[in-house]
N, C-alpha and C positions, 0 to 999 in steps of 0.2 A: 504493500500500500504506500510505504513508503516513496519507493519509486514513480509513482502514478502522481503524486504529490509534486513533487521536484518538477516534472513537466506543468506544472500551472504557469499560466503566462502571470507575468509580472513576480515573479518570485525573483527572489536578492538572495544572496548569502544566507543572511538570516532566515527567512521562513525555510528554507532548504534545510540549514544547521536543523530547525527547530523540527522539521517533518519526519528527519533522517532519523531524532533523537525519539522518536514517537512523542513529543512533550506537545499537550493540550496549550493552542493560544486561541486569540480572536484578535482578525488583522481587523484595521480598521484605518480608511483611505480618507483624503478629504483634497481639498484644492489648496495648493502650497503660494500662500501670497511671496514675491519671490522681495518686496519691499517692507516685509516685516521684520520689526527688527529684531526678536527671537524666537526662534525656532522652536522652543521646546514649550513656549506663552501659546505662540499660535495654534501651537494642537492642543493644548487642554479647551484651548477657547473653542476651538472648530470639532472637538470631538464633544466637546460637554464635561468632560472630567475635571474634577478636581486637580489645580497644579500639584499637590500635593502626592498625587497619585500618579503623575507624568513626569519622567527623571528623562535627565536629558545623559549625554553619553563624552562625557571630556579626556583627552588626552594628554597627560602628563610628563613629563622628564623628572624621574624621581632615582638621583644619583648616576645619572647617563644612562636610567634604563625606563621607556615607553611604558605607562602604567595608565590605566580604563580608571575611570571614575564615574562611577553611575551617582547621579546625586537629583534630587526634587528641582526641577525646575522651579519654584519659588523662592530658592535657596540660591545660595554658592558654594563654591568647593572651598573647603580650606583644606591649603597646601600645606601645612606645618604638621594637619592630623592625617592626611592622605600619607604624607613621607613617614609618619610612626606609625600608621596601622601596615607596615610592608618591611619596619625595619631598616628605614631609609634616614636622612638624616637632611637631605635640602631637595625639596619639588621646587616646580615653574613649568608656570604651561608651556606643556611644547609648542613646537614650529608648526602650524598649521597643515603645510608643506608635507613634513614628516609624517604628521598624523593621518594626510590622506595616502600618502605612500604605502604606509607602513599598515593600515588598517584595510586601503582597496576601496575605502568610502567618500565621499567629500563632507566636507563639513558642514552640518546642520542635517545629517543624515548620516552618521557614525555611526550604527550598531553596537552593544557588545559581543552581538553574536556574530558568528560568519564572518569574521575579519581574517585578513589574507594573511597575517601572523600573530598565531595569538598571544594577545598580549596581557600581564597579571592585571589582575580586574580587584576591586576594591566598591561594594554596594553597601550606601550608605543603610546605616541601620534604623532607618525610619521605614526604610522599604518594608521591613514586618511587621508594621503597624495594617498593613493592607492587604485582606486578601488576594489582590491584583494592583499589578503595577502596568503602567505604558510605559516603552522604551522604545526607540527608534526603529522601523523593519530594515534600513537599509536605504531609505532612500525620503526625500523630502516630500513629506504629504502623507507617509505612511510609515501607521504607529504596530506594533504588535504589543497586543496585554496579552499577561502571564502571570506566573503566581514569582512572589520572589523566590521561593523558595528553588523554584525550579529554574530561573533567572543566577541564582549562585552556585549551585550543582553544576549547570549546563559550562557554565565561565570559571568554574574554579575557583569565583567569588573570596574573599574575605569580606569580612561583613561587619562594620565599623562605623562608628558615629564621625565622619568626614564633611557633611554638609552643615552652612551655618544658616539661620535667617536673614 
């Protein structure tokens, strides 16, 4: 079934990652204003979701090594608890550049799933406040919800209070 999956048109990385894994989600599409100015406000607003419940997908430089930050779009990352929940000692947001290379996605459509090299993921611990969370499918305009839980098993997650108000 699996395989039957993976041929859906419009499938990315991630719903592939997510089909391949047998892991339950619900895609959910909308129209990407391309003069918005963030990414991860416009789909809570255009899906109806609480931001609280849509994490957006950032990539860090934490000791010269590309680290996933899944954190609430209502929030921000902090760098200082990203670099300690991995053992790291100084983050800063990577190179934009880097991030689409290294991950295969562009920005504002980051995945943690399905990235072209995986890279350690870090989801913030508010994420199990909610039986489902949205996170990016892969591409601008389309979200995939899942359970976190299944969100940090699939990524290898550590799971750590990283996001601030």
């Amino acid at each position: 079934m699996a395989k039957k999956q993976k041929k859906n048109n419009g499938g990315t990385p991630a719903t592939v990652a997510l089909a391949a894994a047998g892991t339950p989600f619900t895609l959910h599409a909308y129209e990407h204003d391309p003069a918005s100015p963030s990414y991860g406000e416009e789909a809570a607003v255009a899906l109806g979701v609480s931001p609280d419940r849509v994490f957006k997908t950032l990539v860090a430089d934490v000791d010269g090594e590309l680290t996933v930050a899944v954190v609430p779009v209502a929030g921000q990352l902090d760098l200082k608890a990203l670099a300690s929940a991995v053992g790291g000692k100084r983050a800063a947001m990577a190179d934009p550049a880097a991030a689409e290379r290294t991950t295969g996605y562009v920005r504002g459509g980051i995945s943690p799933l399905g990235q072209r090299k995986r890279l350690r993921t870090v989801l913030d611990a508010s994420a199990s406040d909610h039986a489902s969370i949205c996170v990016s499918a892969g591409r601008r305009g389309l979200e995939v919800e899942l359970s976190p839980a299944d969100l940090a098993a699939l990524t290898s997650a550590v799971v750590a209070p990283i996001g601030r108000a």
